[in-house]
N, C-alpha and C positions, 0 to 999 in steps of 0.2 A: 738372682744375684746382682743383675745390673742396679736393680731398684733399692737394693741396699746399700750399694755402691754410690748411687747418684747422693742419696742421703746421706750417707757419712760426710760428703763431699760440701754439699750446701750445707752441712753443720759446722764444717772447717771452715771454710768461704764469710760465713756469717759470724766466727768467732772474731775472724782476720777483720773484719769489715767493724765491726762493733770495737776492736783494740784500736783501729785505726779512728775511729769518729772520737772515741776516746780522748786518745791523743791530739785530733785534730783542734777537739774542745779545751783543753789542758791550754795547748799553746796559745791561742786563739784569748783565753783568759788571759794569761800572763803578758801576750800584746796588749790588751785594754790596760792592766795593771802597768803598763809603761808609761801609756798615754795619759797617767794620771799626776804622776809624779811633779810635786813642787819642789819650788827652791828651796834648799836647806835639808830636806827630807833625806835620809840613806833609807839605802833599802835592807832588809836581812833576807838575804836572799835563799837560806835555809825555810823560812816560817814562807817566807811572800807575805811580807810584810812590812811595812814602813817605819821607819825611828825618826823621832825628833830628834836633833842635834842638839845633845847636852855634855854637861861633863861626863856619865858612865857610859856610855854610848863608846866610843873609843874605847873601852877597856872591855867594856863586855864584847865588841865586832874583835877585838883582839884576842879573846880569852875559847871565843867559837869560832876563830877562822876566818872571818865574813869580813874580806877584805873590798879592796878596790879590783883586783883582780879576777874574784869570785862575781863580781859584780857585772865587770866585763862580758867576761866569759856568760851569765844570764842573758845578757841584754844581747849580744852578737849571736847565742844559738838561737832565741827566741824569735826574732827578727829574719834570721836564715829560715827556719820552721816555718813561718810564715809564710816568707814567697815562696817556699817550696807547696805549700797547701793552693796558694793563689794557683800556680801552676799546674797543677791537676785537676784542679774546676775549670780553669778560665778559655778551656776549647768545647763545655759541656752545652747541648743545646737547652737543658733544662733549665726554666728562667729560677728556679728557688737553686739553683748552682752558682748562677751568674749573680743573681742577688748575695748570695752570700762570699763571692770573689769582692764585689763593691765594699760588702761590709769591711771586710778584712784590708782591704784596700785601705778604707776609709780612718779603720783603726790603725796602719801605717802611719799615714799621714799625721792623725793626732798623736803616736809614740814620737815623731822629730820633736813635737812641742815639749813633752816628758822628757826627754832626751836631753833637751835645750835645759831644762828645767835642772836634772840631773848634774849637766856639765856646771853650771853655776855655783851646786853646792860645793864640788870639788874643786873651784876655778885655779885654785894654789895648784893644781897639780897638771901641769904642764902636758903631760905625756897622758893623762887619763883624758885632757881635754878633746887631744889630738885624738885620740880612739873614739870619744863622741864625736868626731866632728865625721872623723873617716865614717862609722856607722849610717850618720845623717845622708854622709852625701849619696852612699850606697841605698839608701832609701829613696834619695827624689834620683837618681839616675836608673834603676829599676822599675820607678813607677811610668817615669818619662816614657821608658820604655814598652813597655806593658799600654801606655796608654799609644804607642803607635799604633802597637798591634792589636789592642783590643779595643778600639773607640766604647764599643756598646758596653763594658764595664762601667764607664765614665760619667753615663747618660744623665746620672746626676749628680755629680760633682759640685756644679756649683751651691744646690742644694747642701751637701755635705761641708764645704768651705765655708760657709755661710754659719753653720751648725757651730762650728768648728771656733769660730769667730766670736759669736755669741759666748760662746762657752767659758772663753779666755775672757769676754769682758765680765762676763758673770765673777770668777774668781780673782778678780782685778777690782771691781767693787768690792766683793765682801774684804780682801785684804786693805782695802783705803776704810770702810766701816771698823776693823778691828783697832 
């Protein structure tokens, strides 16, 4: 009986644990898909997917819903989801735990630039701006943090900065080449 028992048990445990990496993955993309965002770009945040700014754009984000609010509301839980995930690795001594806290760290970081990016195409809107800016700042004051407490997350950092850098000049050229 017990042995049936323990089995059921680690069958549950491993469902819970596979929903949860799941989900860990889920978000973990849709951070990357933040840090990607250029100016001008909206998102549809039903599909996760990106629109050029043209004339039907506005009337179809009208006709499905896919406001500035809806948008919001993506970018603040995806962001929350995130440092709640950092937070559950980042006391693990397993170093493929700790590497993947840095990752996600790392893809914070590049969501402020997406972020940045985001506010721009909306600049007209005042109060959407202010909610990007609140998001940002709650990103570098959480990392601040995170990086008292956790140095060995860090360890490459400048490495990642550096990447990070690079990256922005890369799409900084191709945009002066177009």
């Amino acid at each position: 009986m017990y042995g049936l028992m323990h089995a059921i048990s680690y069958i549950i445990n491993t469902d819970k644990q596979n929903i949860n990496i799941e989900k860990n993955r889920e978000t973990i993309t849709k951070l990357k898909f933040i840090g990607t965002f250029q100016n001008g770009e909206k998102i549809d945040v039903k599909n996760l997917k990106i629109e050029q700014n043209n004339f039907f754009t506005p009337i179809k984000r009208m006709l499905y819903g896919d406001g500035r609010n809806n948008t919001i509301i993506f970018l603040t839980s995806t962001i929350e989801r995130s440092f709640e995930i950092v937070q559950s690795f980042c006391n693990s001594d397993r170093k493929s735990e700790q590497i993947f806290c840095s990752n996600i760290i790392f893809d914070l970081i590049k969501a402020t630039h997406g972020l940045k990016n985001i506010q721009k195409t909306y600049k007209e809107d005042k109060m959407f701006a202010c909610n990007i800016d609140i998001l940002i700042e709650c990103i570098q004051a959480k990392i601040t943090e995170l990086k008292e407490k956790y140095p060995h997350l860090f360890q490459f950092e400048n490495d990642l900065l550096l990447k990070i850098e690079k990256d922005e000049e890369k799409k900084e050229e191709k945009t002066f080449l177009i």
